[in-house]
C-alpha positions in Angstrom: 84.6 -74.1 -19.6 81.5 -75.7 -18.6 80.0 -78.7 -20.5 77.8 -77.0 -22.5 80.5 -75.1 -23.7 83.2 -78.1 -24.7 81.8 -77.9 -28.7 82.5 -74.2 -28.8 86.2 -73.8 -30.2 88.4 -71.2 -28.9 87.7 -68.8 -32.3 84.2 -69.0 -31.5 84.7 -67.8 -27.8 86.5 -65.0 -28.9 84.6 -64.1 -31.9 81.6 -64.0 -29.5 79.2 -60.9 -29.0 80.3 -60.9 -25.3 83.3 -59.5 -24.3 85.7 -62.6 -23.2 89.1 -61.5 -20.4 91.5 -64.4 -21.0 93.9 -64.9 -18.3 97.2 -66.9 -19.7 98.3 -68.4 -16.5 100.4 -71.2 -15.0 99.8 -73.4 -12.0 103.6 -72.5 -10.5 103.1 -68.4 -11.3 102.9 -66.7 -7.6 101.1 -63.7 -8.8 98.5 -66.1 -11.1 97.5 -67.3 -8.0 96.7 -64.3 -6.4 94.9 -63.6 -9.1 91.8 -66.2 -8.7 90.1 -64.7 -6.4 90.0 -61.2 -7.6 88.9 -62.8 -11.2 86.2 -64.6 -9.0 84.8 -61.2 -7.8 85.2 -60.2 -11.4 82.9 -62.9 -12.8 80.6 -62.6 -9.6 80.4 -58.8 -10.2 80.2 -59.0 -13.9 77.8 -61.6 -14.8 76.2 -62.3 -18.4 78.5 -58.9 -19.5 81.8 -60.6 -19.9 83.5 -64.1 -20.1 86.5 -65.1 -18.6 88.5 -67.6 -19.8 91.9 -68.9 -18.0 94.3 -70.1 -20.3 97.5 -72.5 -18.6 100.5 -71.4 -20.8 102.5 -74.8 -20.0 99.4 -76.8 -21.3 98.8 -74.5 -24.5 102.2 -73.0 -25.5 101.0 -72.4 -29.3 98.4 -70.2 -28.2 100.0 -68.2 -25.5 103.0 -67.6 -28.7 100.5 -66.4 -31.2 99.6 -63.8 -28.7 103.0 -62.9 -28.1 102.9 -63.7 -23.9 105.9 -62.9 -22.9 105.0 -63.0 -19.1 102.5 -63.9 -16.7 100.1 -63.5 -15.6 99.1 -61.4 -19.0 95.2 -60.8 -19.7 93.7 -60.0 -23.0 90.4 -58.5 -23.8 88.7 -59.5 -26.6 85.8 -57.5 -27.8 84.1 -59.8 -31.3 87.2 -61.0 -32.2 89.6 -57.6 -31.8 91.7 -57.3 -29.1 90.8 -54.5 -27.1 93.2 -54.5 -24.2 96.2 -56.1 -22.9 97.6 -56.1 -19.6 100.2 -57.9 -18.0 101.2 -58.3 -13.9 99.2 -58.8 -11.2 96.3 -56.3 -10.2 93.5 -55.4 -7.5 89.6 -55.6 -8.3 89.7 -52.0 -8.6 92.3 -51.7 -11.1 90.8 -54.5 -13.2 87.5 -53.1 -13.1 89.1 -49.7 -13.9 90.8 -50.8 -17.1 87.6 -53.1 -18.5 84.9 -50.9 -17.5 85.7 -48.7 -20.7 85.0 -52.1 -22.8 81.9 -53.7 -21.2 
């Protein structure tokens, strides 16, 4: 998150009237990694109409338990508050786009 963004707490993000992707992640995960820049394009392509947050598993354990992450890289959409979607595995532009597009 950017600066401006540090007093927002996680609730709030997802609680938020835009749509927010979180991508639980971890710095050793082969297929996280060739998921940055397709999640680049996404943000690039998507603008003001969705948030994505990236969420390292190994640094924030509790939270990737409460949401039952079982593998990675798992992304879950949250649409004020609700989870919406859930996807684990790695995945093209297209295929992203495809599942969130019903959402945003």
């Amino acid at each position: 998150m950017s600066q401006d963004e540090t007093k927002e707490t996680f609730n709030d993000v997802i609680n938020g009237e835009t749509p927010v992707l979180i991508d639980f992640h971890a710095d050793w995960c082969g297929p996280c990694q060739m998921m940055k820049p397709v999640l680049k394009q996404l943000r690039d392509k998507a603008g003001e109409k969705l948030r994505i947050l990236k969420l390292d598993v190994d640094k924030n354990p509790a939270v990737a338990s409460a949401f039952d992450v079982q593998g990675i890289p798992t992304f879950l959409l949250f649409k004020k508050g609700e989870i919406v979607w859930r996807q684990s595995g790695a995945m093209s532009l297209q295929q992203l786009e495809g599942f969130l597009n019903k959402f945003l």
